[in-house]
C-alpha positions as CSV (number, residue, x, y, z in Angstrom):
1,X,-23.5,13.6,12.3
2,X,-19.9,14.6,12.4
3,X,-18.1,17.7,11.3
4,X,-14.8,19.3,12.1
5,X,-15.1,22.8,11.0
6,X,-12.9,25.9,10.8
7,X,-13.1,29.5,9.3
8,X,-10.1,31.6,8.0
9,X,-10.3,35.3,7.5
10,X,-10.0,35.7,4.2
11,X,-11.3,39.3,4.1
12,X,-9.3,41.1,1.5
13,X,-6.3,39.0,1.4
14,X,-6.2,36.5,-1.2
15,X,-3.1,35.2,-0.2
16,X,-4.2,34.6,4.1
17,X,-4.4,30.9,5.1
18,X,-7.3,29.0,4.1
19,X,-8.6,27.1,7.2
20,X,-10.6,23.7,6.8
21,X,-13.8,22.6,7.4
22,X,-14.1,18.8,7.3
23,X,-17.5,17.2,7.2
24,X,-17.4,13.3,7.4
25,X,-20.6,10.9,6.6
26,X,-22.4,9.0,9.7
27,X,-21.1,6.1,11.2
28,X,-23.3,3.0,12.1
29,X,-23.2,0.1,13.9
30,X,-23.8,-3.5,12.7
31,X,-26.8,-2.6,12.5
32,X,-27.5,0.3,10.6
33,X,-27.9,2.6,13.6
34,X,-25.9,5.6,14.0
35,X,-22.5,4.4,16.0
36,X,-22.4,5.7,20.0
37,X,-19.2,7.2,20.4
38,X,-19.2,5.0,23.8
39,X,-19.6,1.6,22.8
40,X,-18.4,2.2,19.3
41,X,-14.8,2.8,18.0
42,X,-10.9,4.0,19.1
43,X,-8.3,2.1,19.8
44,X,-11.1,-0.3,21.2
45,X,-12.2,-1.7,18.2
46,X,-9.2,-0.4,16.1
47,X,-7.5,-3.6,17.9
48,X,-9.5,-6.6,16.4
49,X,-8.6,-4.9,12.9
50,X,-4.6,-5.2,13.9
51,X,-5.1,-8.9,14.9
52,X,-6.4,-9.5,11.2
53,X,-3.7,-7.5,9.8
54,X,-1.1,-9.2,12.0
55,X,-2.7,-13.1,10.9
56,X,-3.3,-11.9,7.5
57,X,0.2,-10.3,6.5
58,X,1.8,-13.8,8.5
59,X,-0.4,-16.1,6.4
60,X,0.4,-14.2,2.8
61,X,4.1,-13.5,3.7
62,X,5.2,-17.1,4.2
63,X,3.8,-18.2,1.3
64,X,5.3,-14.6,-0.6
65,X,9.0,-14.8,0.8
66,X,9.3,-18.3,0.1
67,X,7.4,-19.1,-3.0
68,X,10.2,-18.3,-5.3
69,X,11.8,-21.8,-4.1
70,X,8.9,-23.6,-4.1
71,X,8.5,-22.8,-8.1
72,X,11.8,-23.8,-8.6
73,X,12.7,-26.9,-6.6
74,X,9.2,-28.1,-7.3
75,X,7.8,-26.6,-10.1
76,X,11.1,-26.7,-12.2
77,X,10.6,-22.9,-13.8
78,X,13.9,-21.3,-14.0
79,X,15.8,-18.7,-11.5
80,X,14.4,-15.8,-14.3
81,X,10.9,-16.7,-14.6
82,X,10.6,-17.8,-11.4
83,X,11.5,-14.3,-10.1
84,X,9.0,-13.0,-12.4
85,X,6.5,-15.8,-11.2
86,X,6.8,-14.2,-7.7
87,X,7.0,-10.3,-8.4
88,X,4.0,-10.7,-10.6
89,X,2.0,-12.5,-8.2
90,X,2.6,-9.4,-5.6
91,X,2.2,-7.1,-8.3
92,X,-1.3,-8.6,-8.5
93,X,-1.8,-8.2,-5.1
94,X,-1.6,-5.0,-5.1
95,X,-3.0,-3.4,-8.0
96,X,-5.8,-5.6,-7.2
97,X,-6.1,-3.5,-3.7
98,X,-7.6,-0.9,-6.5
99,X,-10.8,-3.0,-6.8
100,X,-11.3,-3.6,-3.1
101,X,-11.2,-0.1,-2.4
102,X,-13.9,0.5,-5.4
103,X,-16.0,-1.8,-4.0
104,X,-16.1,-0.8,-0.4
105,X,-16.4,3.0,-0.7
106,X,-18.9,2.4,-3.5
107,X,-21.0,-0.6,-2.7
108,X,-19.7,-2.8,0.3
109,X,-18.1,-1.0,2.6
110,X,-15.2,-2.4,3.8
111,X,-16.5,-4.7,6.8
112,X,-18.2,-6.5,4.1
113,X,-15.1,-6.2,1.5
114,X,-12.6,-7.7,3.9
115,X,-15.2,-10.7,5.3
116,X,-15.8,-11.6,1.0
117,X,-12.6,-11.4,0.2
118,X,-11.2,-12.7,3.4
119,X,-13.1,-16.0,2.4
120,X,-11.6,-16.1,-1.1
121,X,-8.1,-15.7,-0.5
122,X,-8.5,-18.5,2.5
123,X,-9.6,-20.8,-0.7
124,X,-6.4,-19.9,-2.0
125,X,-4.3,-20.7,0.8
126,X,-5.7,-24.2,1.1
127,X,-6.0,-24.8,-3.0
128,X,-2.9,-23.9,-3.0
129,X,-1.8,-26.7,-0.1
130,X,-3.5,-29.6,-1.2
131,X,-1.5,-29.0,-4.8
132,X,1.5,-29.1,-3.2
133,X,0.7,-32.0,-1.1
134,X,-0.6,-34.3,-3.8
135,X,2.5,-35.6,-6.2
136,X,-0.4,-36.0,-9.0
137,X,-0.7,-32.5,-9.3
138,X,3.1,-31.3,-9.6
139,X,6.2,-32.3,-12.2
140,X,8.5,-35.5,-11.4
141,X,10.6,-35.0,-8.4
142,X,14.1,-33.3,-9.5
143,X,16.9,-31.3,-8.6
144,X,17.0,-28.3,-10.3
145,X,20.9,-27.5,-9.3
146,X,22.2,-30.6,-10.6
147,X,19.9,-31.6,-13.2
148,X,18.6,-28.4,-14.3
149,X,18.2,-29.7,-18.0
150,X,16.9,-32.8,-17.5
151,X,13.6,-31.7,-15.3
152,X,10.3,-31.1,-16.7
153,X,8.6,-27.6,-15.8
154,X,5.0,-27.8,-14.6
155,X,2.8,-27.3,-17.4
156,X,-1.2,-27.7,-18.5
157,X,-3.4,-29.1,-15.5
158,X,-0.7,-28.8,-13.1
159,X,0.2,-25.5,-13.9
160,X,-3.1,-24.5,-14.0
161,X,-4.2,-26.0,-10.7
162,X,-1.0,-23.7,-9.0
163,X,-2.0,-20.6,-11.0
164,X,-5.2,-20.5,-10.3
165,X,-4.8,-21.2,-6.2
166,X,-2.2,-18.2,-6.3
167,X,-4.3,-16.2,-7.9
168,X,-7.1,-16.4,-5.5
169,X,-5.2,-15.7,-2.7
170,X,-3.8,-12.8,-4.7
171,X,-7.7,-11.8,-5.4
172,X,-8.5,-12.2,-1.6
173,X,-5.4,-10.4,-0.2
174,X,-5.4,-8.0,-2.6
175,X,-9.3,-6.7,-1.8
176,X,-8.8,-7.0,1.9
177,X,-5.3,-4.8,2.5
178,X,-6.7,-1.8,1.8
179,X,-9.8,-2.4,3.6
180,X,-8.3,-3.2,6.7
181,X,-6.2,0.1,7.1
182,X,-9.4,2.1,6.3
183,X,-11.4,0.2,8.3
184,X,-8.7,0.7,11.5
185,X,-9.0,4.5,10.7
186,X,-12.5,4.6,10.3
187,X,-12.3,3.4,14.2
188,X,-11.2,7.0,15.3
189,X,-13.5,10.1,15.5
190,X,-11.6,13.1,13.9
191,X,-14.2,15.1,15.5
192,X,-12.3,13.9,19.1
193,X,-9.0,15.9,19.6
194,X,-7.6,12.7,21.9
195,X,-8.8,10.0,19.0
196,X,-7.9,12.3,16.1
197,X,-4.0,12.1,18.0
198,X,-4.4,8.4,18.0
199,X,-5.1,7.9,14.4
200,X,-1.1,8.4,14.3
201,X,-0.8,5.9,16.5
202,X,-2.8,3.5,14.9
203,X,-0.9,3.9,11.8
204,X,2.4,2.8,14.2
205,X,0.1,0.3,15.0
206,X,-0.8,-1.2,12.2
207,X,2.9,-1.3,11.3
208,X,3.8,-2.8,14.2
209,X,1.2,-5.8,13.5
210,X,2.5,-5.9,10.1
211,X,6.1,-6.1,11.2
212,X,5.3,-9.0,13.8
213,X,3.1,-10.9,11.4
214,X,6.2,-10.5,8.9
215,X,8.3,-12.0,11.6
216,X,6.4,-14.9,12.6
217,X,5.6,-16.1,8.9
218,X,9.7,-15.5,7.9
219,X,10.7,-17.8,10.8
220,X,8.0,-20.1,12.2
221,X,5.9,-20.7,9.3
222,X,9.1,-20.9,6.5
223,X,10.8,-23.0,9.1
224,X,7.9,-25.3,8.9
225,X,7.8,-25.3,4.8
226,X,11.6,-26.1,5.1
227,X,11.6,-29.1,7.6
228,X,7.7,-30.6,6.7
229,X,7.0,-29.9,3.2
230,X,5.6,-27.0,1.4
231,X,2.2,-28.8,2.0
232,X,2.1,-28.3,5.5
233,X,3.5,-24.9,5.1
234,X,0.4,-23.4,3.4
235,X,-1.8,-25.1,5.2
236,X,-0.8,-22.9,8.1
237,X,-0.9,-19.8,5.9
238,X,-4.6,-21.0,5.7
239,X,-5.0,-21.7,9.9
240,X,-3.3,-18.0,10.7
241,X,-6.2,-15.9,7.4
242,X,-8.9,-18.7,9.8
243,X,-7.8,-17.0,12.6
244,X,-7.6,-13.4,11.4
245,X,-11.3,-13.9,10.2
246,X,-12.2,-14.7,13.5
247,X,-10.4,-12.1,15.1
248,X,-12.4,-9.5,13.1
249,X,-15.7,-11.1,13.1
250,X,-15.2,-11.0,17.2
251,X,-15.0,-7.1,16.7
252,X,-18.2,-7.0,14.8
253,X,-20.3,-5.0,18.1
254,X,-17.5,-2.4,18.4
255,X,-17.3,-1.5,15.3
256,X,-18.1,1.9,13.5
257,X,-19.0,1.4,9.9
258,X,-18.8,4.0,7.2
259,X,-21.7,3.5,4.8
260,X,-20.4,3.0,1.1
261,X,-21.1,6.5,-1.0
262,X,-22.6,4.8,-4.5
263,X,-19.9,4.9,-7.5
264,X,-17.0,7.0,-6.5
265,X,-15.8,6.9,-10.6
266,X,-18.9,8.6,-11.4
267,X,-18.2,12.3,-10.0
268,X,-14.7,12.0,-11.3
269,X,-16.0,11.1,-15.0
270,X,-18.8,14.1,-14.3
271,X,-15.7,16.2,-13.5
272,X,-13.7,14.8,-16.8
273,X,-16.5,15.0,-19.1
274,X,-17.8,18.3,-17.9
275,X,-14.8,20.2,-18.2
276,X,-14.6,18.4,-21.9
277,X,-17.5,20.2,-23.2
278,X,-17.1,23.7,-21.6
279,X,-13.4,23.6,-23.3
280,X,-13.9,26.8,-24.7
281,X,-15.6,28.7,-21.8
282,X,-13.3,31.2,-20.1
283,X,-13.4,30.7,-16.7
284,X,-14.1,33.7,-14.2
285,X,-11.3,34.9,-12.7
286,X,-13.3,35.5,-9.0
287,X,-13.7,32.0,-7.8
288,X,-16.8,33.0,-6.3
289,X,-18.5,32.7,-9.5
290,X,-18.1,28.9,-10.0
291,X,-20.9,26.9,-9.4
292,X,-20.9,25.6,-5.4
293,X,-23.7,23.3,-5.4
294,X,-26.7,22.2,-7.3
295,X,-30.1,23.3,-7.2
296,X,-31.6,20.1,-6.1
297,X,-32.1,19.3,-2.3
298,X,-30.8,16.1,-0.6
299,X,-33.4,13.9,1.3
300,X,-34.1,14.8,4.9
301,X,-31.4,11.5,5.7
302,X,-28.8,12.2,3.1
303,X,-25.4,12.1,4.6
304,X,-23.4,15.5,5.0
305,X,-20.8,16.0,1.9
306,X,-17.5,17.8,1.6
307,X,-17.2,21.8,1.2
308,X,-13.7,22.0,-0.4
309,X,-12.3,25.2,-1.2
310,X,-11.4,26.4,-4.7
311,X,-7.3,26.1,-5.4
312,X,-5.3,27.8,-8.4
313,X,-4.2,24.3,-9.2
314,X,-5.2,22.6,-12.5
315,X,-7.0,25.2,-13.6
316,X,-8.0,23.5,-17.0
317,X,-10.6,21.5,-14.8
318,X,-12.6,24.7,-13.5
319,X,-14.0,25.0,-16.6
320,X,-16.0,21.9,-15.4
321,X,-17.8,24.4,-12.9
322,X,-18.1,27.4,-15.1
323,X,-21.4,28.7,-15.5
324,X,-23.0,29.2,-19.2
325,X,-24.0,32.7,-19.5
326,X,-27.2,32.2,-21.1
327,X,-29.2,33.9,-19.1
328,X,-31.6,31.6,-18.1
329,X,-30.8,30.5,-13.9
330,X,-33.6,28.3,-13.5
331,X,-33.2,25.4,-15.8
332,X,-31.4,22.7,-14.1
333,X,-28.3,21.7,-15.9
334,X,-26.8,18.2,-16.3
335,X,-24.2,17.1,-13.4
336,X,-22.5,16.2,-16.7
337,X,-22.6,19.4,-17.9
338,X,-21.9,21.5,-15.1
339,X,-20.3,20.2,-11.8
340,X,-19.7,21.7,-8.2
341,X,-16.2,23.6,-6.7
342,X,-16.1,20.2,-4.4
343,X,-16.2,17.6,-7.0
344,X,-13.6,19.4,-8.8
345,X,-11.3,19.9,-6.3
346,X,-11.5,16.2,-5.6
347,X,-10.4,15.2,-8.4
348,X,-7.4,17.8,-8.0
349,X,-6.5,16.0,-4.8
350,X,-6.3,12.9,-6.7
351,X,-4.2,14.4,-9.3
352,X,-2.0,16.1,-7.0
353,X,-1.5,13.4,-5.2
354,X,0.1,11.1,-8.0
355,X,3.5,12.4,-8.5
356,X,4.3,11.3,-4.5
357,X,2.9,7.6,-5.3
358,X,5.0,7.2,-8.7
359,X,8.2,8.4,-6.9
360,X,7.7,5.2,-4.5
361,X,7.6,3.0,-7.0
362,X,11.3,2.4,-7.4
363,X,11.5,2.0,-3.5
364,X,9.3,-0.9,-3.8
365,X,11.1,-2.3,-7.1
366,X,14.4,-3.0,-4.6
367,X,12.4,-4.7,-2.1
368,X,11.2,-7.2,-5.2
369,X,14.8,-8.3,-5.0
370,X,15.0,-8.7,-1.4
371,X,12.1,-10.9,-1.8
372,X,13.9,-12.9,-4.7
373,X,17.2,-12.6,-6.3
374,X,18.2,-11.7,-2.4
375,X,16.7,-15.3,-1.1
376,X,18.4,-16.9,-4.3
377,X,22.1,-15.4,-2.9
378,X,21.5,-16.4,0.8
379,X,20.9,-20.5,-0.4
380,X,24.2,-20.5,-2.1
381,X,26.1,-19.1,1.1
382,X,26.8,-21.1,4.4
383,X,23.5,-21.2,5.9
384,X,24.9,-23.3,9.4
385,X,23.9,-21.5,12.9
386,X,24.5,-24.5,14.9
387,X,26.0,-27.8,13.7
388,X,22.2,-29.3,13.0
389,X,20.4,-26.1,12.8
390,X,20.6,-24.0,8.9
391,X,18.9,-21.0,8.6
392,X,16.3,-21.0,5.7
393,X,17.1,-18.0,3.1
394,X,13.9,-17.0,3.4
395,X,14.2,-16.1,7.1
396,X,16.9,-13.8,6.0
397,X,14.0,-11.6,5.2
398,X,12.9,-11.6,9.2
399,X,15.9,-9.9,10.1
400,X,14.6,-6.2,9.7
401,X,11.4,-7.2,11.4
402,X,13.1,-8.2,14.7
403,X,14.6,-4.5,14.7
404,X,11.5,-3.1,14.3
405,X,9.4,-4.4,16.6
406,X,11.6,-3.0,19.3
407,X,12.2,0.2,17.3
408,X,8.4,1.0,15.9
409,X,7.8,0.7,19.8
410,X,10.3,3.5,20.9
411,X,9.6,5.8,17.9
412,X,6.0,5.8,18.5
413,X,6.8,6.3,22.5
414,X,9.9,8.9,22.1
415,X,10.5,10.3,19.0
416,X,7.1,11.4,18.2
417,X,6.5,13.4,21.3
418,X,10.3,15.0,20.9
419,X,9.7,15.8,17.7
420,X,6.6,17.4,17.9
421,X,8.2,20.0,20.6
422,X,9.7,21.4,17.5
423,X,7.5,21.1,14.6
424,X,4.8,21.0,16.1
425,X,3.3,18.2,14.0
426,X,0.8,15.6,15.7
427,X,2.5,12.9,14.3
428,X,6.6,14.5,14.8
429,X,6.9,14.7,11.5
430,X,4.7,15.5,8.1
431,X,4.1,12.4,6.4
432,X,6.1,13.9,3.0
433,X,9.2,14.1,5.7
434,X,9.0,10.5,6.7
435,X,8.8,9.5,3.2
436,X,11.9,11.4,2.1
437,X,13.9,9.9,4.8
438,X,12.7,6.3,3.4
439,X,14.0,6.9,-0.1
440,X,16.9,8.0,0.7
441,X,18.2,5.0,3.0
442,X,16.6,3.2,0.4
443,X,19.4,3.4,-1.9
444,X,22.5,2.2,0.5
445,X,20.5,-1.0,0.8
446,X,21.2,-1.6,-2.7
447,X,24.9,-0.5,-2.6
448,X,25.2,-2.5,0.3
449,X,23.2,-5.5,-1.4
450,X,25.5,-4.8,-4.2
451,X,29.0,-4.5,-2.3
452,X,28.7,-8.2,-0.6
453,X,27.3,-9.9,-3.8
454,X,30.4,-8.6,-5.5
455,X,32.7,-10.2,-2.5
456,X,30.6,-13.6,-1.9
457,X,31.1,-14.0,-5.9
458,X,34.6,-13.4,-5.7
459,X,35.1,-15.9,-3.0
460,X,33.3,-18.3,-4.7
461,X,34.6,-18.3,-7.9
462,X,38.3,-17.1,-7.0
463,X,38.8,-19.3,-3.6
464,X,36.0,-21.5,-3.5
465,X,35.2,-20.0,-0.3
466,X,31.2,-19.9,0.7
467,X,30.7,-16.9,2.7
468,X,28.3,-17.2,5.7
469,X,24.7,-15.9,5.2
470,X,25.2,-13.1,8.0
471,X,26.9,-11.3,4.8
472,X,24.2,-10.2,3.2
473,X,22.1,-9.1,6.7
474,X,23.1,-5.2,6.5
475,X,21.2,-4.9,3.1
476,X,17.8,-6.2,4.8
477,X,18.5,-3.9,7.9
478,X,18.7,-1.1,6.0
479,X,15.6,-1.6,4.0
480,X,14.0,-2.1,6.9
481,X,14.6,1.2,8.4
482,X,13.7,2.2,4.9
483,X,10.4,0.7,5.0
484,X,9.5,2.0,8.2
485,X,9.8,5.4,7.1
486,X,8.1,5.0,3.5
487,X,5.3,2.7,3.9
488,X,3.9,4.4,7.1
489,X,4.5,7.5,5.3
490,X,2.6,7.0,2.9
491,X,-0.5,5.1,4.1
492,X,-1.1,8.2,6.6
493,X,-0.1,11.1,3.7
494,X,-2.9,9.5,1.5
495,X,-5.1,8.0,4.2
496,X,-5.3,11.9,5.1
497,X,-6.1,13.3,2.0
498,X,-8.7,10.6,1.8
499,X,-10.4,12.2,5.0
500,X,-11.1,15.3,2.4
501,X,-13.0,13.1,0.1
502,X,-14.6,10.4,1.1
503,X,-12.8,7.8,-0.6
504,X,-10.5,6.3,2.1
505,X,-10.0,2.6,1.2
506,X,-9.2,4.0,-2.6
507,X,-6.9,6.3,-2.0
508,X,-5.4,3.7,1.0
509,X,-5.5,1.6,-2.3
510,X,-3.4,3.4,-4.2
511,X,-0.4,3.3,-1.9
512,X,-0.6,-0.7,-2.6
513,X,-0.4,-0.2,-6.0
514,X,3.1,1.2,-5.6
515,X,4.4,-2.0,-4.7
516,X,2.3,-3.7,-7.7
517,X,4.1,-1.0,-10.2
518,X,7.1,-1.6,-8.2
519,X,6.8,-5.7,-8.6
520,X,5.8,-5.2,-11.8
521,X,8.8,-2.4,-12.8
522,X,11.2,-5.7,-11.4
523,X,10.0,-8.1,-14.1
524,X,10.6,-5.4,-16.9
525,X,13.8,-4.5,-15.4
526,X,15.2,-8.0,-15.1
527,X,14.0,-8.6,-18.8
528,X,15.3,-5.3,-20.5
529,X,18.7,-6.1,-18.9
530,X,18.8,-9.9,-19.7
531,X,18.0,-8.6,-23.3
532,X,20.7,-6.0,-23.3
533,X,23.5,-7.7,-21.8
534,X,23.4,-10.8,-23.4
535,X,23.8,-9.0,-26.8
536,X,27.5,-8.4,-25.6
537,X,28.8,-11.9,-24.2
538,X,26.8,-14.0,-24.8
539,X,25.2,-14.3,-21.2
540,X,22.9,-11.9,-19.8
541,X,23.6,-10.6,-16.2
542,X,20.8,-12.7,-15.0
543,X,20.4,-15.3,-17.3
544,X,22.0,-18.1,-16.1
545,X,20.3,-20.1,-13.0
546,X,23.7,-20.0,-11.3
547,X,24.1,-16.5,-9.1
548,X,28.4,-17.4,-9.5
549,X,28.1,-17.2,-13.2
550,X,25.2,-14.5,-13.5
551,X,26.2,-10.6,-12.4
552,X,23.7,-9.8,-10.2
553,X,26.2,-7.4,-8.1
554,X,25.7,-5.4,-11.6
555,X,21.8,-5.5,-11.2
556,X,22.1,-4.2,-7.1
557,X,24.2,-1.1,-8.7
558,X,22.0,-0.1,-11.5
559,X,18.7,-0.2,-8.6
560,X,21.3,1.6,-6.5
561,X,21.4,5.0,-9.4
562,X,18.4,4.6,-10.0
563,X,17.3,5.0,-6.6
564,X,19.5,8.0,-5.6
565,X,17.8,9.4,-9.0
566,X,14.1,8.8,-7.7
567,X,15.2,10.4,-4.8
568,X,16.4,13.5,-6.1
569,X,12.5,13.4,-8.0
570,X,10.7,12.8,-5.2
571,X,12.6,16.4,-3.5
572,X,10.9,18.1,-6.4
573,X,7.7,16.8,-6.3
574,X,7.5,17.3,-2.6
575,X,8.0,20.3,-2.7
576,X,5.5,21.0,-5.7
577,X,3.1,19.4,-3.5
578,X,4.0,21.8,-0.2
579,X,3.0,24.6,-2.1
580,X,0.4,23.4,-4.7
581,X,-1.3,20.2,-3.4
582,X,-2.7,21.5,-0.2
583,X,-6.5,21.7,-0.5
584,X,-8.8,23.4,2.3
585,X,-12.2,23.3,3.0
586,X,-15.2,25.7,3.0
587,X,-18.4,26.8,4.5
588,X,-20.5,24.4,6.3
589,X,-22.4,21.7,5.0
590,X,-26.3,21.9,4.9
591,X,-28.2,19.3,6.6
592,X,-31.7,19.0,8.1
593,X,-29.7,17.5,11.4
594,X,-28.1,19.3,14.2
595,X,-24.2,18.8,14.0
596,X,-21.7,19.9,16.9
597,X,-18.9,21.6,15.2
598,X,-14.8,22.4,16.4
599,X,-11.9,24.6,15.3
600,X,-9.4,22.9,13.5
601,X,-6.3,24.4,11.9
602,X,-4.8,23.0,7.9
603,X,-4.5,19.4,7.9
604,X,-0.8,19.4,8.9
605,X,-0.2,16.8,6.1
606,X,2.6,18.7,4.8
């Protein structure tokens, strides 16, 4: 077994720092067996999991970043719905992440989770190439920019042959992200002071691979679907999720698996339901007098739970472990009746935890437009490099990932040893921090975005001048820093909390589901202001296919406010959290096996 324990005094002073105790489930190998911290785990094994994330994220993101002009130019939807074609598919994606994390910490674990799923959204990828390879299957050739009118938009059998392909890879990719962040986690002891350092690291990591996988697929691969056909294109998106299969079946010996739990829904509903029908008890005002556990005794194999500490926080759901006064302390109650201290103060992590995921939600709505309105304003600008080589729009995207994968490197390397001189955080600093600084650069990406779409339309229209594509490169830089700060952010603030309840590739999950919301918040947004400006001249801002006649430099400004505002909520909220959402741990957990225990300080997540 593994447990990370630590005791606070808390003689007589209510107010003294609660301390935690940590108590994680086995690991096993392949084979069942409990996991040897020799052969089994770290950085080790962590890597096979970064060459799936690097092949997966390379085979997903070229077919992502440059599917908006492939529904245009060859399946004749317009510049609107295509843009809501493409933010809805990664919408999908990654609300779908919610159902892959369900499954493997309830039923599958996520070995099993990311293999299944790997396997669907491989279907996907080549579904999706032999459509675009087979004229049977798609609309008439036709150019959409000079005979926009005149060409017939994929509908019935056709358009159901390229919906259903991008929905299983949108299935496949959306189970497996999740996974394979918990599963690189799961590859470090937090019981081991040197691995529990790395899990930082990893996280770094894991960027890292993301940001090179982003890189290949926005150059190579989109080069390829430029110069040989969309065809070939996806076909590669289906060679590099081949090779990221193999890469983590090859780490299959190394590996240490955490068992799935059973239904993690059902101690939350208990918790729900429970507090429900004790509405009108009063709950005791010593917190000693909830219930701690139930009367029942776990088999001699069970796996150790989670002692958490009771918090002032939501106290509504208490009454969910208040005992009925009835005098009778034998008869066993219902776990829908009466619940423990540590199922309710899961659910209060979960909870508390919400307001940080819905203030990234608008972060993730501006990189929707880097993804499409964005690759829309680099093919109308002077894509020449050389005098035979263009740059494809949708490389415009690889720009930030060229910065990072020299600056990931030296922040990993420099600035998180300097800056943990001073705050003394493992990881530089607290994952809330890193955020914050995300959200707020967020914003000048749009005013930037919004500044140079105001002067390539001008040009256009005034001079006839086309601008070169470099124009429009300091919005994607910025984001990029941006990104950096928020995404890592918040995969390790949630992949920590996760560590208190045995949920990590859900709660992992729910950080994906901010860019779903986020995808999803573009469609509306476009729509609502389509409908609302066109009620005043005629045109909406973005209504007409043609970016010199539409006002998207209008659009960039409105995600700018809107982003300084999210900002501004998210300084609240963090700061609610600091003082309410940090949850602790109690005494020790009772098993019928011998467990090494260590002193550990609070969690340091905020």
């Amino acid at each position: 077994m593994e447990m990370i324990e630590a005791r606070g005094d808390n003689n007589n002073n209510n107010n003294s720092c609660e301390e935690v105790i940590i108590t994680t489930t086995t690991s096993v190998d392949w084979r069942g067996r409990p996991s040897n911290p020799i052969k089994h785990g770290g950085m080790k094994a962590a890597a096979f999991v970064l060459g799936l994330q690097g092949f997966e994220i390379m085979g997903i993101a070229a077919v992502g970043n440059n599917l908006i002009t492939y529904v245009i130019n060859e399946m004749h939807f317009s510049l609107s719905e295509s843009a809501n074609i493409v933010t809805n598919f990664i919408g999908t994606i990654f609300i779908l992440s919610l159902l892959g994390g369900y499954l493997s910490d309830s039923y599958l674990a996520s070995f099993w989770t990311i293999l299944i799923f790997g396997f669907i959204e491989l279907s996907g990828f080549i579904l999706l190439s032999v459509q675009a390879h087979l004229p049977q299957l798609k609309p008439p050739k036709c150019n959409m920019l000079t005979d926009g009118e005149k060409c017939v938009e994929a509908k019935g059998f056709k358009a159901l042959i390229f919906f259903v392909a991008l929905y299983l890879v949108a299935l496949g990719s959306g189970c497996v992200k999740p996974n394979m962040i918990a599963h690189g986690g799961d590859q470090f002891d937090q019981e081991n002071p040197k691995q529990s350092k790395q899990l930082s690291r990893y996280f770094n990591a894991a960027y890292f691979a993301f940001s090179m996988g982003e890189l290949i697929a926005l150059t190579i691969l989109v080069y390829v679907q430029t110069h040989s056909g969309m065809d070939v294109g996806f076909g590669v998106s289906a060679a590099a999720m081949a090779l990221g299969l193999i890469c983590l079946v090859c780490g299959t010996l190394f590996y240490r698996n955490k068992p799935p739990q059973g239904s993690i829904f059902t101690p939350i509903a208990q918790v729900m339901v429970a507090a429900f029908l004790n509405r009108k008890l009063v709950s005791p005002s010593d917190a000693h007098m909830l219930h701690k556990a139930h009367p029942t005794k776990a088999p001699p194999n069970a796996n150790p739970t989670i002692n958490l500490l009771h918090t002032n926080r939501f106290r509504f759901l208490d009454k969910a472990c208040t005992k009925m006064q009835d005098g009778n302390t034998t008869k066993e109650i219902s776990r829908w009746r009466l619940c423990t201290v540590t199922q309710v103060e899961q659910v209060k992590i979960l909870i508390s935890v919400l307001p940080i995921f819905a203030c990234t939600i608008i972060f993730n709505t501006i990189l929707a437009q880097l993804q499409t309105f964005s690759v829309q304003q680099g093919s109308t600008m002077n894509t020449k490099l050389t005098k035979n080589f263009h740059i494809p729009p949708a490389s415009l995207q690889s720009i930030p990932y060229i910065m990072l994968i020299f600056i990931v490197p030296l922040y990993d390397t420099f600035f998180v040893p300097f800056a943990r001189k001073f705050t003394g955080h493992e990881s530089g600093i607290t994952p809330l921090q890193r955020i914050g600084f995300g959200l707020f650069f967020a914003t000048f990406s749009m005013v930037s975005a919004a500044l140079m779409e105001n002067k390539r339309r001008i040009s256009a229209m005034e001079s006839n001048e086309i601008l070169s594509i470099f124009w429009i490169t300091p919005q994607f830089l910025i984001f990029g820093i941006s990104e950096m700060f928020t995404a890592v952010g918040l995969i390790e603030f949630f992949y920590k909390q996760s560590l208190k309840g045995s949920m990590q590739s859900f709660l992992t999950a729910i950080t994906y589901c901010s860019y779903s919301f986020g995808f999803y918040l573009s469609s509306l947004l476009v729509s609502l202001v389509n409908k609302i400006t066109s009620s005043h001249h005629g045109g909406g801002w973005l209504s007409d296919n043609n970016l010199n006649k539409d006002r998207l430099d209008l659009f960039y400004w409105l995600l700018a406010i809107l982003s300084l505002l999210n900002f501004f909520n998210y300084l609240f909220w963090a700061k609610w959290y600091s003082k309410n959402g940090s949850s602790s741990s109690s005494s020790s957990t009772t098993t019928n096996q011998e467990s090494n225990s260590k002193v550990v300080g609070e969690d340091g997540i905020v």
